[in-house]
C-alpha positions as CSV (number, residue, x, y, z in Angstrom):
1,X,25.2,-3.9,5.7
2,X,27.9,-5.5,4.0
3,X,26.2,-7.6,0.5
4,X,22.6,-6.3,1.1
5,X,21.3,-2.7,0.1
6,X,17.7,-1.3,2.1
7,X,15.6,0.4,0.1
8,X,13.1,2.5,2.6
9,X,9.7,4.6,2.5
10,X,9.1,6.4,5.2
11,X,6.4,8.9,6.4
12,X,7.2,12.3,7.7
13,X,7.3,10.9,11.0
14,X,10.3,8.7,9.9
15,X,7.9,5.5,10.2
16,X,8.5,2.3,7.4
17,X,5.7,2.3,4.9
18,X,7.6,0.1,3.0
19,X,10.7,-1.5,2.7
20,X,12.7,-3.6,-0.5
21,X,16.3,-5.5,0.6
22,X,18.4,-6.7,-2.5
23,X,21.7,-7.2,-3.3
24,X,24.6,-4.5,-3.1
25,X,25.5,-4.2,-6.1
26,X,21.7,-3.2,-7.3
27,X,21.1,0.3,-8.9
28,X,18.7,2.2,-6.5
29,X,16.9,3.2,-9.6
30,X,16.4,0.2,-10.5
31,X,15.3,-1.1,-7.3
32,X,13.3,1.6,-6.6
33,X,10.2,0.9,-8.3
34,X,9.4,-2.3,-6.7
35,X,9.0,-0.7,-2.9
36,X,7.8,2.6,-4.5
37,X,4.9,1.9,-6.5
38,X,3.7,-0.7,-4.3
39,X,3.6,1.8,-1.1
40,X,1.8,4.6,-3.4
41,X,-0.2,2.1,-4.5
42,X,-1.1,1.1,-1.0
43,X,-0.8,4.3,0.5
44,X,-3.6,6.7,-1.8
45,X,-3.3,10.1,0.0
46,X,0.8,10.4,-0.7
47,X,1.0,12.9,-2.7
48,X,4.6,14.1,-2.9
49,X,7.7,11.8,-2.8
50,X,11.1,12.8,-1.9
51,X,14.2,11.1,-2.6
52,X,18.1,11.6,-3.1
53,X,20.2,11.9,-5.9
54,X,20.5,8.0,-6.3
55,X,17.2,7.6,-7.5
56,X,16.8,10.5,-10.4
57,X,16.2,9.6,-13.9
58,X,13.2,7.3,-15.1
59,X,11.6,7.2,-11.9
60,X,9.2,10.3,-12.4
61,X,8.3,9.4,-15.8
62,X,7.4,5.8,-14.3
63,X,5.3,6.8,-11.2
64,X,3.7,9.5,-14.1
65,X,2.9,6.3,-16.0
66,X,1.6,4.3,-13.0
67,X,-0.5,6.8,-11.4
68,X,-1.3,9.4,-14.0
69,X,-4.6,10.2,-12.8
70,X,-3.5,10.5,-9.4
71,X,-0.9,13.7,-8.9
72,X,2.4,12.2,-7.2
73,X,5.2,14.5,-7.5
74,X,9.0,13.6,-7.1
75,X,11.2,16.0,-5.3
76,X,14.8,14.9,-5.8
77,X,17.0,16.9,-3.0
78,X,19.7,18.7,-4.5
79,X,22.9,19.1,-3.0
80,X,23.7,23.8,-2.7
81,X,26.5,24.2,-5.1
82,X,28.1,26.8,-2.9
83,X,28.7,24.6,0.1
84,X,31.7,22.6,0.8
85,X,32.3,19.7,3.5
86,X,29.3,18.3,4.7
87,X,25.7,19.7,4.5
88,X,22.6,18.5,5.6
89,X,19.8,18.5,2.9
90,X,16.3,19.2,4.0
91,X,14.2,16.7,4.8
92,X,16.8,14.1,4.5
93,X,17.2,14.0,8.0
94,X,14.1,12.2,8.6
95,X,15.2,9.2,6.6
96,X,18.8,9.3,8.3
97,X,17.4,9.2,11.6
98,X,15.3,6.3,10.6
99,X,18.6,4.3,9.4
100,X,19.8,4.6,12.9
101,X,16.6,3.6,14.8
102,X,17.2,0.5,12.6
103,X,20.5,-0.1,13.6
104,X,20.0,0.3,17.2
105,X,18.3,-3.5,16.6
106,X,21.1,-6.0,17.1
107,X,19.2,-8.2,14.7
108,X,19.5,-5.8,12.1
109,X,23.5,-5.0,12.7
110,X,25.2,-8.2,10.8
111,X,23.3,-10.1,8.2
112,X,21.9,-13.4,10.2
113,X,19.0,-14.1,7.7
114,X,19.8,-15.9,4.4
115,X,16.9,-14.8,1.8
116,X,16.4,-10.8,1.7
117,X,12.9,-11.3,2.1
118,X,13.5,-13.1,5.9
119,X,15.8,-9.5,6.2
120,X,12.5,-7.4,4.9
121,X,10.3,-9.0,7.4
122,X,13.1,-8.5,10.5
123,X,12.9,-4.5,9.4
124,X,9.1,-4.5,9.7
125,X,9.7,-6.4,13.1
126,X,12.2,-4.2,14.4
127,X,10.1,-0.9,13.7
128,X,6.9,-2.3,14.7
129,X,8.7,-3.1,18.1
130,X,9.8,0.6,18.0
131,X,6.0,1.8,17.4
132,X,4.3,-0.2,20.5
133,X,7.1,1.1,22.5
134,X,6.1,4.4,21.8
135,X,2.8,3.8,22.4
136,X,2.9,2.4,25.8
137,X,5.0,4.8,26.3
138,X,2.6,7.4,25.6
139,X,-0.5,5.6,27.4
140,X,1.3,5.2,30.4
141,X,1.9,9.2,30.2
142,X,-2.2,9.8,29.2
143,X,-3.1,7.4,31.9
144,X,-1.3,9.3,34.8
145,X,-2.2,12.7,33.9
146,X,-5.6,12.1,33.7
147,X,-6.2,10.4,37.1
């Protein structure tokens, strides 16, 4: 998105937990905190975060110093030395093919909202919209085996 930069939590599943939109030329450490700490903060049982190279540094020390009676550790993924070209790194994939559920949503392709807030809100929208589908999905599926 050309002039905004998504900051995501996601689940395992690749579901949004949380979700942070500022401008481009923001730091992701920087950013990170404010999405972060309010999803673990939200979210008790997390217990291990993982993230990319763009957000190493102070963020360990500050989720230490947030949540030092509660054990959160922070896994930054680490790019094999030996390997040239493009490589997947574990566990990134889930995050990856949670960008691209989001940009299946036309309203999420150009930037038609003015504050980044409106554009946080259209995220939540768009994967909520992606949840019920599965779920009716599924129901429909429950519903016909069982009769």
């Amino acid at each position: 998105m050309k002039g905004r930069k998504r900051h995501v939590v996601v689940d395992v599943l690749g579901l949004v937990l949380g979700c942070y939109v500022t401008a481009a030329n923001t730091a992701d450490i920087k950013a990170a905190p404010a999405v972060l700490l309010w999803v673990l903060d939200l979210y008790e049982r997390i217990a291990k975060v993982l993230a990319d190279k763009g957000y190493r540094g102070r963020l360990a020390t500050l989720i230490q110093r947030a949540f030092g009676e509660r054990q959160v550790e922070l896994e930054i993924s680490q790019r094999l030395e030996e390997s040239k070209g493009f490589q997947v790194e574990p566990k990134r994939w889930i995050v990856e093919r949670t960008w691209t559920w989001l940009e299946n949503a036309r309203i999420l392709t150009r930037d038609y909202e003015r504050l980044p807030e409106n554009h946080e809100g259209m995220i939540y929208v768009v994967m909520i919209r992606l949840m019920l589908r599965r779920l009716t999905k599924n129901r429909r599926r429950w519903k016909s085996s069982s009769a």
